[in-house]
C-alpha angles and dihedrals in degrees: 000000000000091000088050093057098037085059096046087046090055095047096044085047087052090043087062102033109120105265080244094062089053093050093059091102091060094054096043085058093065102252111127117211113239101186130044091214085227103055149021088246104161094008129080127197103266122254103227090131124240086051120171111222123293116214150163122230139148095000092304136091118235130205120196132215109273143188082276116315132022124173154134128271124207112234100160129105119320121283126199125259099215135027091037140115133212136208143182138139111234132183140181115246102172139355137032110260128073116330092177123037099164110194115199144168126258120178109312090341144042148254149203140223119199125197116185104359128140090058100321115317119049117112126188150093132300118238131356108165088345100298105117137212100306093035109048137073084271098062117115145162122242134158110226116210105230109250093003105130113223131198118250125197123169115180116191120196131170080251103051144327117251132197133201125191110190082337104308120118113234104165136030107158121177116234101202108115093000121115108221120201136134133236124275098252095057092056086095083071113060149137083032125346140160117212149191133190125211091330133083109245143187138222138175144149090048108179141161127196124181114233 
């Protein structure tokens, strides 16, 4: 009878821990939450001028459809710009360009990831020597589901930057006597955006952990 109760004790007393209390794994883990899943806390709506609204809601972040690009800017603490990884789920919500242009530091300069550009399918990295997201090595085709959310890891390394989409590795691309930069318009969005074009867009789950 004492180990029931023990056990029910054990369980109610899990039942009313803080949410924070219960994500300590996580953290201990190494991966650090980005985003509160409540507010912008640390991020600010990005200034590209002609920006359609940036909102919470329901443990996401939206992006609506603006004059070209909306997004978030990091303005939190400083993250690294190599030996780290990054993760969010992202999903497109409307329209038929990028919902996802994910700016983020290598080395002394930055970088972008596009999902769905191009009108609507073009994946890849800009830029690498200049040639952007349709044009290098990176560039791919891939039919996005609307409102589907997909898995994002990017992983930078002094070697190469990977990318990941629902686990499966898309992009590994070797850094070694390649130039990275990004295009003008992204510059809005460093050290660390997330972008859309044209289209309303969601995120949510945005972590980094060093390696």
């Amino acid at each position: 009878m004492l180990a029931v109760n023990s056990i029910s004790l054990l369980c109610l007393c899990t039942l009313l821990l803080p949410s924070s209390t219960l994500a300590q794994p996580t953290q201990a883990s190494g991966w650090q939450p980005l985003f509160d899943g409540k507010t912008l806390t640390n991020w600010q709506s990005t200034k590209f001028g002609g920006e359609g609204a940036v909102k919470v809601e329901n443990g996401q972040v939206v992006l609506e459809t603006g004059r070209t690009l909306t997004g978030i800017t990091w303005t939190g603490p400083e993250l690294p710009n190599t030996n780290y990884e990054l993760v969010l789920q992202a999903r497109r919500v409307e329209g038929r360009d990028f919902f996802a242009g994910i700016t983020f530091p290598v080395a002394d300069s930055f970088c972008s990831l596009i999902l769905g550009g191009w009108g609507g399918t073009v994946v890849g990295l800009s830029s690498i020597n200049s040639e952007d997201a349709s044009q290098n090595t990176t560039s791919q085709s891939m039919e996005f589901e609307m409102g589907r959310w997909y898995n994002v890891r990017i992983r930078v390394t002094p070697a190469k930057i990977e990318v990941w989409l629902d686990d499966r590795q898309i992009i590994d691309q070797d850094l070694k006597g390649n130039r990275i930069t990004i295009r003008m318009e992204m510059d809005p969005s460093t050290p660390l955006g997330i972008a859309t074009w044209k289209t309303t867009g969601a995120l949510r789950d945005i972590r980094l952990r060093r390696l």
